[in-house]
C-alpha positions as CSV (number, residue, x, y, z in Angstrom):
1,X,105.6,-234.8,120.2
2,X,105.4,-231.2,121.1
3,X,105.8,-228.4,118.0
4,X,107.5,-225.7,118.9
5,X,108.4,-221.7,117.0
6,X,112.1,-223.3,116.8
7,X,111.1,-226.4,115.0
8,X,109.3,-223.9,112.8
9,X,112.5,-222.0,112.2
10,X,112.1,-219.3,114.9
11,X,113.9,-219.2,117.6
12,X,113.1,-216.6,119.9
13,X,115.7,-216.5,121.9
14,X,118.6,-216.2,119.7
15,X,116.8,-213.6,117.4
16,X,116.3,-211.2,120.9
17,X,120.3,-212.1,121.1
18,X,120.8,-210.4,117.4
19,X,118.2,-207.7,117.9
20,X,120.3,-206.9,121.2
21,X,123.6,-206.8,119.5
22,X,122.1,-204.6,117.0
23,X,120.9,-202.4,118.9
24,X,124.6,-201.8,120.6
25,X,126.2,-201.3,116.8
26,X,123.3,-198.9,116.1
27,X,123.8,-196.8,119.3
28,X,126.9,-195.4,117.8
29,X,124.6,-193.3,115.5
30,X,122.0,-191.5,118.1
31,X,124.5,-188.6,118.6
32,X,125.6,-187.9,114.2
33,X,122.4,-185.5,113.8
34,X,122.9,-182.3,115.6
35,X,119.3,-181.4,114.6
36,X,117.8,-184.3,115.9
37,X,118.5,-185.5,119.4
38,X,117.9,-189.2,119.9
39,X,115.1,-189.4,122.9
40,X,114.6,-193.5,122.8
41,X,116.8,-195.0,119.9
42,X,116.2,-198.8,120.5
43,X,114.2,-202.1,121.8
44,X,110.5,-199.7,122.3
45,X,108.3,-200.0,119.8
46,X,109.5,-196.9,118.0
47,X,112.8,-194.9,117.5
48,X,112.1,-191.3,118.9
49,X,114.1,-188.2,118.1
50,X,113.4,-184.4,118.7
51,X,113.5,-181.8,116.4
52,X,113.9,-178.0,116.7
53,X,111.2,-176.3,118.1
54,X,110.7,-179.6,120.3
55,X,108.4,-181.4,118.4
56,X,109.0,-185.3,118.5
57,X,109.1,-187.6,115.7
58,X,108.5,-191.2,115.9
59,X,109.3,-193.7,113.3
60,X,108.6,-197.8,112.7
61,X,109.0,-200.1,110.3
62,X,107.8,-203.5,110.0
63,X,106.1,-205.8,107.7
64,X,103.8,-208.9,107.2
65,X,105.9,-212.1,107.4
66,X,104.8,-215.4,106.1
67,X,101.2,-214.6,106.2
68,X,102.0,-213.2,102.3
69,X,102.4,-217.4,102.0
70,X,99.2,-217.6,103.0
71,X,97.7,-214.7,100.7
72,X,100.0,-216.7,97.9
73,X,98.5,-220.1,98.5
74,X,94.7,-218.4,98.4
75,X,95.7,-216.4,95.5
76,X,93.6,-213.3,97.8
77,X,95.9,-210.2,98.1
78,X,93.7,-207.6,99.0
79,X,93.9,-208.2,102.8
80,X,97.8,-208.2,103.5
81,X,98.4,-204.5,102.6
82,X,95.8,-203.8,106.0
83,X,97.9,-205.9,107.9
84,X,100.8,-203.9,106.9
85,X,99.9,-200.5,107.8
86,X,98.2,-202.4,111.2
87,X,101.9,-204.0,112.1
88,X,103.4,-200.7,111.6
89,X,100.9,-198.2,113.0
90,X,99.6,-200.0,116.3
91,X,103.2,-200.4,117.1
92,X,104.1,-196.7,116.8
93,X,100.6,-195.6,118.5
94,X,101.9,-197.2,121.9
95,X,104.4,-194.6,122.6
96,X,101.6,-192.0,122.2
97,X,102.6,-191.3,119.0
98,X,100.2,-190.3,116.1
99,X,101.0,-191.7,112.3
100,X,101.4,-188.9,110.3
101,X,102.7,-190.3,106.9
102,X,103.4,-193.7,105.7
103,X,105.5,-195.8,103.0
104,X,105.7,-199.4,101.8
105,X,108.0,-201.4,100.4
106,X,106.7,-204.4,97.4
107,X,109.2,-206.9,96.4
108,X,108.3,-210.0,93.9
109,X,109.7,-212.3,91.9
110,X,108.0,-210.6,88.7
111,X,105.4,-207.7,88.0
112,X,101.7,-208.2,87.8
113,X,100.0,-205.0,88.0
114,X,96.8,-206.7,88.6
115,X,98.2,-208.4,92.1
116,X,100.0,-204.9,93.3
117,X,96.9,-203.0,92.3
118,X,95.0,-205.7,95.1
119,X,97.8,-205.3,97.0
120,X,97.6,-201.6,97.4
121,X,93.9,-201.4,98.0
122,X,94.9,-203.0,101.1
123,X,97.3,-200.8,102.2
124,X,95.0,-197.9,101.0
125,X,91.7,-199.3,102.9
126,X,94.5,-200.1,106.6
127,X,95.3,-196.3,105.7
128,X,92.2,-194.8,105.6
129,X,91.2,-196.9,109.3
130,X,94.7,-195.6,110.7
131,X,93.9,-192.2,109.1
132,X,97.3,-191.6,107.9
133,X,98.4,-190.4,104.7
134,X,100.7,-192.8,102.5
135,X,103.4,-190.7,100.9
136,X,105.0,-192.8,98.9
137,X,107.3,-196.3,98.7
138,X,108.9,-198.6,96.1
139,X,108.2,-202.1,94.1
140,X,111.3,-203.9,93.2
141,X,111.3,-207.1,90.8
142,X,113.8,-209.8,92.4
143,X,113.4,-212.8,90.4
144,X,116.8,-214.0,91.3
145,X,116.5,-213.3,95.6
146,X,112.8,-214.4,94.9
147,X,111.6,-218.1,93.8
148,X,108.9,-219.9,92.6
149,X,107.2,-220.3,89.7
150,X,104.0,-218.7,91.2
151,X,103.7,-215.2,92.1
152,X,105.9,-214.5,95.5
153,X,106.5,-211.6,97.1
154,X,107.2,-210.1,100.8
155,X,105.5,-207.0,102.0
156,X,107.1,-204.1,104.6
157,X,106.2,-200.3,105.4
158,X,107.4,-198.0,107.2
159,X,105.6,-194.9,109.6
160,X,106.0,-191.8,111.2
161,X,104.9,-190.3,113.9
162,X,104.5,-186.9,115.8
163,X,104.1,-186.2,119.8
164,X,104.7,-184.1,122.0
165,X,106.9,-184.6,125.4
166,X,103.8,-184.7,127.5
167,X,102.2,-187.3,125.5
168,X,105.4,-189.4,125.5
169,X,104.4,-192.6,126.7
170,X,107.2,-195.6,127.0
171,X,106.0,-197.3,130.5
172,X,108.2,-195.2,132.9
173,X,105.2,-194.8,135.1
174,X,104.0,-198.2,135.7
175,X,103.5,-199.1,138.9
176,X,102.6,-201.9,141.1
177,X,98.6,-202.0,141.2
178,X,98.2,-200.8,138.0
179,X,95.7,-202.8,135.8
180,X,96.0,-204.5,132.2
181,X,93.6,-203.7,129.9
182,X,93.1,-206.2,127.0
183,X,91.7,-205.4,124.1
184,X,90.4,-207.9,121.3
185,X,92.1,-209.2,118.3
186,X,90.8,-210.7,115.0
187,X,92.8,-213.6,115.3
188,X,96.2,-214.7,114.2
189,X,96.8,-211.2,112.9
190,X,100.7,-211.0,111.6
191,X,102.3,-213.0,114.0
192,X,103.3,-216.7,114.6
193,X,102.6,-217.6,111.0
194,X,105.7,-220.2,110.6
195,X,104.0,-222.0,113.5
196,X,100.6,-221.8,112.5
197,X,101.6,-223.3,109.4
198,X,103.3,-225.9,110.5
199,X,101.0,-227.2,112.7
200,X,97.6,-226.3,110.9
201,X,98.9,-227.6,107.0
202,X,100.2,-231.2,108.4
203,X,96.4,-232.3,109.5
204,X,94.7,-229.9,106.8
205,X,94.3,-228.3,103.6
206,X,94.2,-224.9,103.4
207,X,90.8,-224.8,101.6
208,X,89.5,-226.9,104.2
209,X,86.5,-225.8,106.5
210,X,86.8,-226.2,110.5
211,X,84.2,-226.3,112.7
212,X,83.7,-223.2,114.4
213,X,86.2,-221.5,111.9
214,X,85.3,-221.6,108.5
215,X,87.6,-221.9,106.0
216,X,91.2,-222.0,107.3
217,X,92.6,-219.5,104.7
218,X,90.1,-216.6,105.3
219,X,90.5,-217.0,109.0
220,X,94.3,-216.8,108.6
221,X,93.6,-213.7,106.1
222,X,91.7,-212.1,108.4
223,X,93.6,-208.4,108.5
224,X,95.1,-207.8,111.9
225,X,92.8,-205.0,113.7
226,X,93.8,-201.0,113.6
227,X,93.9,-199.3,117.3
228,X,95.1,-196.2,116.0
229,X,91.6,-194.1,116.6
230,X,90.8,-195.2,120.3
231,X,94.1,-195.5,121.4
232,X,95.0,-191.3,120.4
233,X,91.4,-190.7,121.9
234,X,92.5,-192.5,125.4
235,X,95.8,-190.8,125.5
236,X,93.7,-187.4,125.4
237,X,90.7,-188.6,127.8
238,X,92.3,-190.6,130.4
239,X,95.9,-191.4,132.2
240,X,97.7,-194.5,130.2
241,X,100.6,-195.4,131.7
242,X,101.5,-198.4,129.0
243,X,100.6,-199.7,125.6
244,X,102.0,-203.1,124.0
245,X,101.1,-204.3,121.0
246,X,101.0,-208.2,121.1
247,X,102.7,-209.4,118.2
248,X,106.0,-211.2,117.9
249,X,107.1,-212.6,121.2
250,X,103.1,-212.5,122.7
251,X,103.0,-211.2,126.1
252,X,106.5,-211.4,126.5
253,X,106.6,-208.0,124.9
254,X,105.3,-206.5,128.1
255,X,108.8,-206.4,129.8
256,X,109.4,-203.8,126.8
257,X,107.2,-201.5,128.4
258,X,109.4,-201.7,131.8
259,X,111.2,-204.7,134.1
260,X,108.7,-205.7,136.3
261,X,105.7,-207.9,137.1
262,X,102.9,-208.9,134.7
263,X,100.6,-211.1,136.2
264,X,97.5,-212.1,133.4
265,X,94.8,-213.9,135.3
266,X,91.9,-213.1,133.5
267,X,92.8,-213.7,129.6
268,X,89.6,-214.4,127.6
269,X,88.8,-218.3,126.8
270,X,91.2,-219.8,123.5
271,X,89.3,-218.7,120.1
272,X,88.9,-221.5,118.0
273,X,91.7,-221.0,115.8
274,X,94.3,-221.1,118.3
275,X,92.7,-224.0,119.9
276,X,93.0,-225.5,116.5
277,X,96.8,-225.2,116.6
278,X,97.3,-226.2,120.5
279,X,95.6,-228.9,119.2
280,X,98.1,-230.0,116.9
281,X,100.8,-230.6,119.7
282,X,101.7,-227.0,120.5
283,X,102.1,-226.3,124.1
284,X,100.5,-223.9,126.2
285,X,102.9,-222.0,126.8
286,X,104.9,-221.9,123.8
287,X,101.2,-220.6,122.7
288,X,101.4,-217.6,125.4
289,X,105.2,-216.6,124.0
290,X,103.8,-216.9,120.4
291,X,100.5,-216.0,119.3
292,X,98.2,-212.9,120.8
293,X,95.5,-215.7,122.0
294,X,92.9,-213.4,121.4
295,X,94.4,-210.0,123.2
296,X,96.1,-207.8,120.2
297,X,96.7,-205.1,122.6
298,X,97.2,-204.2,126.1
299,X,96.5,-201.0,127.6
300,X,98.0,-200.4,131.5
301,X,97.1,-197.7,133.6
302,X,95.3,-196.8,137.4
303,X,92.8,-199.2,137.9
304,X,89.9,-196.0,137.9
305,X,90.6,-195.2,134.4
306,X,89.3,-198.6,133.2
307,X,85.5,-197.6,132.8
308,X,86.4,-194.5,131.0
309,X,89.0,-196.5,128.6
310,X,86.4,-199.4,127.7
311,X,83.7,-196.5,126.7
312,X,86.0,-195.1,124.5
313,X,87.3,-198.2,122.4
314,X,83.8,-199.8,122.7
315,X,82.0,-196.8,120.7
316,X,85.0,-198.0,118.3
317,X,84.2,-201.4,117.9
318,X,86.2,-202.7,120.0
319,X,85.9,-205.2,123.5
320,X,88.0,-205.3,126.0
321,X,88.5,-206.8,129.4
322,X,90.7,-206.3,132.5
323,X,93.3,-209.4,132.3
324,X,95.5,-208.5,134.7
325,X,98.0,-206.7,136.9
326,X,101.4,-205.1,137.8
327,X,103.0,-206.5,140.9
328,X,107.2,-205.8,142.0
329,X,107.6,-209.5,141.2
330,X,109.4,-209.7,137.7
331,X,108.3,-211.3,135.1
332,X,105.2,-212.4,132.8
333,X,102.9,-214.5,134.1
334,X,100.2,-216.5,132.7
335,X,97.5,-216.8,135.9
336,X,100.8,-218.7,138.1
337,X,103.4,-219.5,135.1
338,X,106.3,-217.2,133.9
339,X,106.5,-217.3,131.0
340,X,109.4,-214.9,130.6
């Protein structure tokens, strides 16, 4: 029988149903700041607003999900915090944005000073990779919102950002004939977790060593990647017309970017990983709306600008690979499946 995100809890559709009536409540708020005017207030991946002088400022928040259950189970906290600067920053980076300041939010069901210290050595060391300064944030002791008998707690933060018009970038110029630019992630990275879980944990222990992908807890530790430093240096060195982070929702997050046609022919072959949970009875595409499959990022822009783009993020570290297209046909597509 198949596993699905829904049987896991998550169901995607009716959560884009809240996060749409939110958004309508919120909009009653864009115009209350006469110092501020609201420039993109919902459904991107960052609110903008413009302040006198005409500077923008960008802002995100976002957190780890239930990969702290996985840091919990390990007992290893000194990977998460990187994952929380990386959820919040590589989403605020794709409207051109760059992460000026940063704060997080610690809550658990009880203080141990020796766990937060681990804890914020992570957010320190996904700082100093985003290069963005964190200004402050706040630990609160829930024992009553959070069980167990263990240590438990839940992990969010929260960025800002500063850009000018010109380097605005929210899809408007994608256009048919553009390409898609993939670039690699490290695997799960914060996303899809609930599913992972429940598929990975009914055939294995979380100590447990795979073939071809070590022990299952490190590999679902391992921090999500930081695009923060090639991305800002292809916004100054070459014509983006797009950026999507791949995290909740997988490629379905393209349509974010702008309503037309996303045709991926050319992802990379399944790491291991998430061929290990496909081959717990997890559909292919429920895989393509879920989990990054390898691409943490996507990068869309003239199809000229693509040698100049992989330069740049390969002296970073980084691979990438041309894994698609923009057609007028709307829609994702996985090579001839929509998939949303």
């Amino acid at each position: 029988m198949a596993i699905t995100y829904k049987d896991a809890g998550v169901d995607i559709k009716k959560i884009k149903k809240s996060q749409a009536s939110i958004g309508s409540i919120i909009a009653s708020t864009h115009r209350l700041q006469k110092k501020a005017k609201t420039m993109s207030g919902f459904g991107h991946y960052a609110g903008i607003v413009q302040i006198p002088g005409g500077t923008l400022l960008a802002t995100h928040t976002d957190g780890v999900g239930t990969k702290v259950i996985i840091a919990q189970m390990m007992k290893k906290y000194d990977t998460v915090g990187i994952d929380c600067v990386a959820m919040n920053v590589n989403d605020i980076i794709c409207t051109g944005a760059t992460p000026i300041s940063f704060v997080d939010y610690i809550a658990a069901n009880r203080n141990d000073q020796n766990i937060f210290n681990k804890i914020v050595r992570g957010l320190v060391k996904g700082a100093l990779d985003a290069q963005v300064p964190i200004v402050g944030g706040e630990t609160a002791i829930l024992p009553d919102l959070i069980s167990g008998k263990n240590f438990s707690f839940d992990l969010a933060g929260m960025v800002v950002g500063i850009l000018d018009k010109k380097e605005m970038i929210l899809g408007n110029k994608i256009k048919p004939g553009d390409k898609i630019i993939g670039i690699n992630s490290s695997g799960l990275h914060s996303n899809g977790y609930s599913l992972a879980r429940k598929a990975l944990l009914k055939k294995h222990s979380i100590h447990d060593r795979i073939k071809g992908i070590g022990v299952l807890g490190n590999a679902l530790l391992e921090p999500t990647k930081i695009y923060v430093k090639p991305v800002l240096e292809s916004i100054k060195e070459c014509k983006i017309h797009g950026l999507a982070h791949i995290t909740g929702g997988s490629f379905t997050k393209l349509l974010r970017l702008k309503n037309t046609g996303f045709v991926l022919d050319n992802l990379p072959p399944t790491p291991a990983i998430f061929q290990a949970i496909e081959d717990q009875g997890v559909e292919k595409d429920e895989m393509y709306k879920t989990f990054n499959m390898g691409i943490g990022l996507c990068v869309i822009s003239p199809k000229e600008e693509y040698y100049k783009i992989n330069r740049i993020f390969k002296k970073h570290g980084f691979v990438t690979r041309e894994i698609g297209k923009i057609i007028e046909k709307k829609g994702v597509y996985i090579n001839k499946t929509r998939i949303a």
